[in-house]
C-alpha positions in Angstrom: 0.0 0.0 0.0 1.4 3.7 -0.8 2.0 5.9 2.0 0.1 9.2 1.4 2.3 12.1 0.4 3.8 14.4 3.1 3.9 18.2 3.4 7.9 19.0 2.5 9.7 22.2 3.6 9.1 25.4 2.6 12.2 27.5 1.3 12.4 31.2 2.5 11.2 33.8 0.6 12.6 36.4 -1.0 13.7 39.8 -1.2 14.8 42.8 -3.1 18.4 42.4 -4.3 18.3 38.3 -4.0 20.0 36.5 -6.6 18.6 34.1 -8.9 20.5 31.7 -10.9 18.8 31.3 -14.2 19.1 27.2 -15.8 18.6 25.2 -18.7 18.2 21.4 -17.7 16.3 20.6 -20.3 15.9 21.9 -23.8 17.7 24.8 -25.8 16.6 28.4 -25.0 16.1 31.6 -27.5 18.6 34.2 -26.5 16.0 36.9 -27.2 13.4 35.1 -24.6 16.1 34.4 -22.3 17.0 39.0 -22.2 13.3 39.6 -22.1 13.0 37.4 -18.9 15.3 38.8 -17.3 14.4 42.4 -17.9 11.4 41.0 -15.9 13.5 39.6 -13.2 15.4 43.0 -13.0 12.6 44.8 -12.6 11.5 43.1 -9.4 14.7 43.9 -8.1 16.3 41.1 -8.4 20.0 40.5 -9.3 19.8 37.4 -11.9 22.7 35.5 -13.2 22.6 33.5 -16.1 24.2 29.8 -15.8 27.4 29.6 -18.0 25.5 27.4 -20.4 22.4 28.2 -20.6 22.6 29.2 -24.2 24.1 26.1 -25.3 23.5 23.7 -27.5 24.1 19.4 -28.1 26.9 19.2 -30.4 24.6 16.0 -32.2 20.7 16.2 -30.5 19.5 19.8 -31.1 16.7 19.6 -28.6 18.7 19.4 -26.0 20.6 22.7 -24.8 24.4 21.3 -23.9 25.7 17.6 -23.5 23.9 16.0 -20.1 27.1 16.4 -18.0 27.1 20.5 -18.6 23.3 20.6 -18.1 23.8 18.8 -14.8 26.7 21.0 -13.6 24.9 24.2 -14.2 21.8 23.2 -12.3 24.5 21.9 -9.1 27.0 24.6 -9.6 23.7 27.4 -9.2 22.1 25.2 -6.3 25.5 25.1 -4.2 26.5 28.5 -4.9 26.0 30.4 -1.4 25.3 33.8 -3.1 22.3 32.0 -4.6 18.8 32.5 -3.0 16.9 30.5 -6.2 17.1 28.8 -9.5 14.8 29.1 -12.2 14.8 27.4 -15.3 15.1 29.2 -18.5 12.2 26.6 -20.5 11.4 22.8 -20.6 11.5 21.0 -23.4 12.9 17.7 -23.2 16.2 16.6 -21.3 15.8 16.4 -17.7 15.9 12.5 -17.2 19.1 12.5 -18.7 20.7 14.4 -16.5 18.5 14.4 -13.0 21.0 11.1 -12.2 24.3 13.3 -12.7 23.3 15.4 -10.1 25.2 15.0 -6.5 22.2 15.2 -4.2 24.8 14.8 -0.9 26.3 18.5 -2.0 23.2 19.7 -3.0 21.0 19.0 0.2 24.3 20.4 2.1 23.6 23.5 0.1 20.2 23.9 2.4 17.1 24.8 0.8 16.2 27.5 -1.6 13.5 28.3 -4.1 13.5 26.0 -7.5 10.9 27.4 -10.1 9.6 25.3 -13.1 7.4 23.6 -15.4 6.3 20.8 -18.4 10.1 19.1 -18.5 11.0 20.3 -14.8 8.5 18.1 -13.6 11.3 15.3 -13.6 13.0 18.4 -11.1 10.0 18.8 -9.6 9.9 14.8 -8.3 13.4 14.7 -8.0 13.7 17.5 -5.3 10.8 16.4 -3.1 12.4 12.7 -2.9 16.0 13.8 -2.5 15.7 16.8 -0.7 12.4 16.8 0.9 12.1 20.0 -0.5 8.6 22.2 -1.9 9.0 23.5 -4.9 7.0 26.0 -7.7 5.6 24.6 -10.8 5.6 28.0 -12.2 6.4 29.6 -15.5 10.1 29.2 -17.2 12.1 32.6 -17.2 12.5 32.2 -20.7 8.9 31.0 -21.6 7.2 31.8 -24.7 4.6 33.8 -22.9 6.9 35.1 -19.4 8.2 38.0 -20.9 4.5 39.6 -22.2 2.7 38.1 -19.8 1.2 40.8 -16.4 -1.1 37.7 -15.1 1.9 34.9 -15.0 4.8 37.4 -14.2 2.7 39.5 -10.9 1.3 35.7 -9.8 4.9 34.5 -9.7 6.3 37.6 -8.1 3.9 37.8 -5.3 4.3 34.1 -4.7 8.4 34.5 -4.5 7.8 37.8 -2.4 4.5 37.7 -0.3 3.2 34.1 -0.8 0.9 34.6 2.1 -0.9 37.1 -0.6 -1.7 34.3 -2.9 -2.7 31.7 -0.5 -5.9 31.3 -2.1 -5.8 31.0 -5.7 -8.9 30.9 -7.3 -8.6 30.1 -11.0 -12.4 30.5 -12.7 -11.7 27.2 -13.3 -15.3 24.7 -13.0 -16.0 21.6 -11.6 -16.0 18.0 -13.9 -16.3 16.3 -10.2 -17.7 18.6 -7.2 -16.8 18.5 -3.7 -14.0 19.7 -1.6 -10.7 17.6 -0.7 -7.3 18.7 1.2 -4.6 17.5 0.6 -0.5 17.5 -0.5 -0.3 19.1 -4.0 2.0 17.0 -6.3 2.0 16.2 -10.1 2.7 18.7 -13.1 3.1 17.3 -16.6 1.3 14.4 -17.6 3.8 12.9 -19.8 6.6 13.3 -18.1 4.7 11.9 -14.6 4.0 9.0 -16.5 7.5 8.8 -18.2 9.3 9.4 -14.6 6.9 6.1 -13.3 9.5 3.5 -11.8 12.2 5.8 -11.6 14.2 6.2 -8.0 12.9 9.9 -7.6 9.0 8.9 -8.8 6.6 9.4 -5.6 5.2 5.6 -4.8 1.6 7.0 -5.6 -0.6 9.9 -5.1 -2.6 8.5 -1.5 -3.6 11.3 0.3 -2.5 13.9 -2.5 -4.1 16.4 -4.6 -3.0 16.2 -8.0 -2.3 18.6 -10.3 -1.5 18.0 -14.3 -2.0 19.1 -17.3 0.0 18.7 -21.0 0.3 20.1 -24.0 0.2 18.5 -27.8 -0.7 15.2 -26.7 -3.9 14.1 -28.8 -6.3 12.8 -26.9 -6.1 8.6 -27.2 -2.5 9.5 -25.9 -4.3 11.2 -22.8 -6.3 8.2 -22.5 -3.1 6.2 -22.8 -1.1 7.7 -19.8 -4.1 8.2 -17.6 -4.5 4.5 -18.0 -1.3 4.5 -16.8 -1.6 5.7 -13.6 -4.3 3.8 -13.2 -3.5 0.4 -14.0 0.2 1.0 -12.1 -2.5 1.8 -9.0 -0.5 5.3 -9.0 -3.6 7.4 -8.5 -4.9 5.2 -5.6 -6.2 6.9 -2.6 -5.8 10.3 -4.2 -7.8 13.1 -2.8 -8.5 15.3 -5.4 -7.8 16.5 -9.4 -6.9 19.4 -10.0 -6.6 19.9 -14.6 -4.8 22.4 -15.9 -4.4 23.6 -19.3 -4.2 21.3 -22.8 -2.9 23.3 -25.5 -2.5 21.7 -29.0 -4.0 18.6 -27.9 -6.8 18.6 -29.9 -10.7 20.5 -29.5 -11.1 20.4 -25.6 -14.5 18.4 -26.1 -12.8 15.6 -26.7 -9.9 16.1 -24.6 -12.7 16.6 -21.4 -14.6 13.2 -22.6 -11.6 11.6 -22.1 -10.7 13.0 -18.5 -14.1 12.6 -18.0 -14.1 8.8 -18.6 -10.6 8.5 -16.5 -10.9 10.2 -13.7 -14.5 10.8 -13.1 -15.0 7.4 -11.6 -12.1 7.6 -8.9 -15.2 9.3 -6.3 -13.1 12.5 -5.7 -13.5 16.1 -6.6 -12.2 17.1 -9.8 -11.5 20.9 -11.3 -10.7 21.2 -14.8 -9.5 24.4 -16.3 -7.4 25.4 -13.3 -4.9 28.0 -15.6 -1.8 26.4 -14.9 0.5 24.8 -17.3 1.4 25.4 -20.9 -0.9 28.6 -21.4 -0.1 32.6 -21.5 -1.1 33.7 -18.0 -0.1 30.5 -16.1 -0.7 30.4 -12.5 2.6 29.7 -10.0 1.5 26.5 -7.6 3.4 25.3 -4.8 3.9 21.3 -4.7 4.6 19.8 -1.4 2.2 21.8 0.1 -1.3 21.1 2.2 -3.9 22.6 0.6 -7.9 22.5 -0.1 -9.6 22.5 -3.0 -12.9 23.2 -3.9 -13.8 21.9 -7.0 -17.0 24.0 -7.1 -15.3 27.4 -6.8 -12.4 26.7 -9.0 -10.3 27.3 -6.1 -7.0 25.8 -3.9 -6.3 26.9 -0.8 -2.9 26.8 0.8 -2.6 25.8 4.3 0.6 27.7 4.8 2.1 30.7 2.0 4.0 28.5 -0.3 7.3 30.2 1.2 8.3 30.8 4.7 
């Protein structure tokens, strides 16, 4: 039987002048995205430095941004760096599982906690930090997103969660309910695929018992939905889970069909279930804390943090 998920520990928060280690675990990053992001990041005050690289590129797989071993080191060198109050990736992509097994967890969990900010490919990050490190982290937008730099509603969600969290506590996303009802819970999930990728793995959580789960994907059609929820299901992973939460599906099809599908594969597990939360791979995406006890009411379209998702 799976133990149910446990709260993890909160990083502190921030401040004016902190300094924030941009990364690029994953997949390559545009240049021009990467200077817009962190016209944002200067603008809140912060003092961001840019991993040595971040820009790079696989001499022989182009989406991958560096060889695995260079990817790694720039997330561990950022992390251990004492001058270093958080680390945000620069985008997702694809790339992560490659390297999350290069990392040296020892020296990083001597580095003591700090705020780690991601999304889509990070989710491997995401998994990987709460097992290693016990740590909460932000499934939040990536510094050099598509949308980051344009976007007021993504951008002033992050900032007050990395600055006054306790202001966004609630976070209510007009969202509706496909299941009604209320649940608490541990948030915990992010991107379908790569949950269902990362399944087996040493850094995968056992199951969700006792969790709410958020996820959501984007360009998966919808029998390949149907695939990976059946996934989860089958492994048992979504046993004992509390509650749904759905974020968003861009380019994976008309959302009619997407929803029949959810509908079909979760709507029988006798929890509450809130579908079009706005987090995920849309403009305006909403910063959630995972590893953090929350309520949700499906009926409002709303989560409700225990605790500010920083100390």
């Amino acid at each position: 039987m799976n133990t149910s998920v446990r709260p993890l520990l909160r990083p502190s928060r921030l401040a004016p002048g902190a300094r924030v280690a941009v990364v690029a675990p994953s997949g390559p990053v545009s240049e021009e995205r990467l200077e817009a992001g962190l016209d944002v990041l200067r603008g809140w005050d912060l003092d961001p430095v840019v991993a040595p690289h971040a820009l790079g590129r696989h001499e022989e797989f182009d989406y991958l941004a560096g060889a695995d071993a260079v990817r790694a080191a720039d997330l561990q060198g950022a992390w251990c760096d004492p001058s270093v109050d958080a680390v945000l990736c620069a985008r997702g992509g694809y790339g992560a599982q490659r390297m999350v097994d290069l990392l040296d967890w020892e020296a990083m969990r001597a580095a003591g906690p700090k705020v780690f900010v991601g999304f889509s490919d990070i989710t491997v990050l995401h998994q990987a930090f709460a097992a290693r490190l016990g740590l909460a982290t932000l499934h939040g937008p990536a510094a050099a997103g598509v949308d980051f730099g344009k976007s007021v509603r993504a951008q002033e969600h992050l900032k007050a969660t990395l600055f006054a969290p306790e202001t966004v506590r609630v976070i209510p996303s007009g969202g509706t309910a496909m299941v009604p009802g209320r649940a608490r819970g541990v948030t915990l999930g992010g991107c379908l695929s790569m949950l269902t990728s990362d399944l087996g793995t040493p850094h995968a959580p056992p199951g969700a018992r006792g969790g709410l789960v958020l996820i959501e994907d984007v360009g998966e059609q919808p029998y390949r939905i149907d695939r990976m929820l059946t996934q989860l299901l089958r492994t048992g992973w979504l046993d004992g889970v509390a509650g749904i939460v759905l974020g968003s599906w861009t380019s994976c099809g008309p959302y009619d069909a997407v929803r029949a599908v959810l509908v079909d594969r979760l709507g029988g597990l006798g929890v509450p279930v809130a579908e079009e939360f706005g987090f995920g791979h849309r403009e305006g995406a909403l910063t959630i804390p995972f590893g953090v006890r929350a309520e949700l009411d499906a009926d409002a379209g709303r989560l409700t943090l225990d605790e500010p998702a920083l100390r």
